[in-house]
Every structure is written in structure tokens, then in C-alpha cells.
N, C-alpha and C positions, 0 to 999 in steps of 0.2 A: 504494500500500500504506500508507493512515495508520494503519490498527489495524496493520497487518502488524509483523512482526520482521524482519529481516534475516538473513543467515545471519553473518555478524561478530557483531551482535548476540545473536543467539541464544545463541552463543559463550561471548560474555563471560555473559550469564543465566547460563549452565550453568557457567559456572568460578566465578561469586559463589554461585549457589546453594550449589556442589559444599563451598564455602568454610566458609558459612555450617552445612551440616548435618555437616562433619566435625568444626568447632568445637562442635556441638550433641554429636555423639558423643563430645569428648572431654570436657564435661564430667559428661555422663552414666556412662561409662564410666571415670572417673579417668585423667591422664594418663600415669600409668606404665607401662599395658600397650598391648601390639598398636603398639608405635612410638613409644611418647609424643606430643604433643600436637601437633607439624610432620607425622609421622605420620597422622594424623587426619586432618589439613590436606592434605596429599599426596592420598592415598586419597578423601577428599572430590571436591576438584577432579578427579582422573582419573577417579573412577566416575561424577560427572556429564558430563565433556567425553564421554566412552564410550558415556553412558548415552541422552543427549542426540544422537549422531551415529547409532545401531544403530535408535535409536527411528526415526529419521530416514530412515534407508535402509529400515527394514520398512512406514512408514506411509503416508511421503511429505511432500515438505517441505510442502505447501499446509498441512496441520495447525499445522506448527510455525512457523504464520502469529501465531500467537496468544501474548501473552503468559505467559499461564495454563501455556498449554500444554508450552515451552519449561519454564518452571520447575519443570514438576512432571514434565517426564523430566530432567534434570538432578537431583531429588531422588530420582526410582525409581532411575535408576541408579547414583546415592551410595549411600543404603541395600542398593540390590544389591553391590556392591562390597564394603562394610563388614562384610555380614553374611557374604560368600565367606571375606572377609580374618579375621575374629573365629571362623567354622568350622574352618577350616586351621590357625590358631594353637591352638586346642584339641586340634584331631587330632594335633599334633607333640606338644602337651603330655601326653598322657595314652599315646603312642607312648612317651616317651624312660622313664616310668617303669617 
């Protein structure tokens, strides 16, 4: 497997991606809301580790052979997470009023 990924490897991809697009959401989004900024960072890492295993189990690992590939379910499933996590925090908001 020299192009391949490993499944540890893949792992870690998915928890630096997860890293990297929740620090991308906090500072697009200011860090004061939805958790502050660890927040982000939290939600990141677990919606890629998440995003990255689900992808995994529906597609099959031979796919997540690839570089590419790894990274960029680690980033659908960061984004997916974020945007669950930033619905729900709206829905309590606009509930308590």
C-alpha cells in the first residue's frame, strides 16, 4: 500500500482535518458563540473522527485508500456536525424567546 492510508493514519487525517476546519469555523463565525473557540475545536475533531468512520463503514475502506479521500470525509463530516451543532443552537434560541 505506498499510495494507501492506513486506518491509524487515516485517523489522525481526520482528527487534523477535523482541527483545522473547526479553527476555520471559529474564525469565521466569531469565537463567542456555539462554545467558543475549544468548542469549535471539539466539534471539529469529533465531526471529522465521525464523519470519517460512517463514511467508512457505508463505502468501504479500499476508498479511504487515498489521501484525498480521507480528508475530504473528515471535512464533510466536520461541516456536517457544525452545521447540526449551529441549527440546534438556533432552534433553543429562538424557542426560549
Amino acid at each position: 500500500m505506498a499510495d494507501g492510508v492506513s486506518f491509524p493514519m487515516a485517523l489522525a487525517l481526520w482528527a487534523i482535518t477535523g482541527l483545522v476546519v473547526g479553527l476555520l469555523f471559529a474564525l469565521i463565525m466569531g469565537t463567542g458563540k456555539y462554545g467558543g473557540f475549544w468548542g469549535y475545536v471539539l466539534l471539529g475533531t469529533v465531526g471529522a473522527l465521525l464523519g470519517g468512520l460512517l463514511i467508512r463503514v457505508l463505502v468501504g475502506a479500499s476508498l479511504l485508500n487515498s489521501w484525498a479521500f480521507a480528508i475530504m470525509a473528515g471535512a464533510a463530516g466536520t461541516v456536517i456536525l457544525m452545521v447540526i451543532a449551529i441549527m440546534a443552537r438556533r432552534r433553543t434560541a429562538t424557542t426560549k424567546t
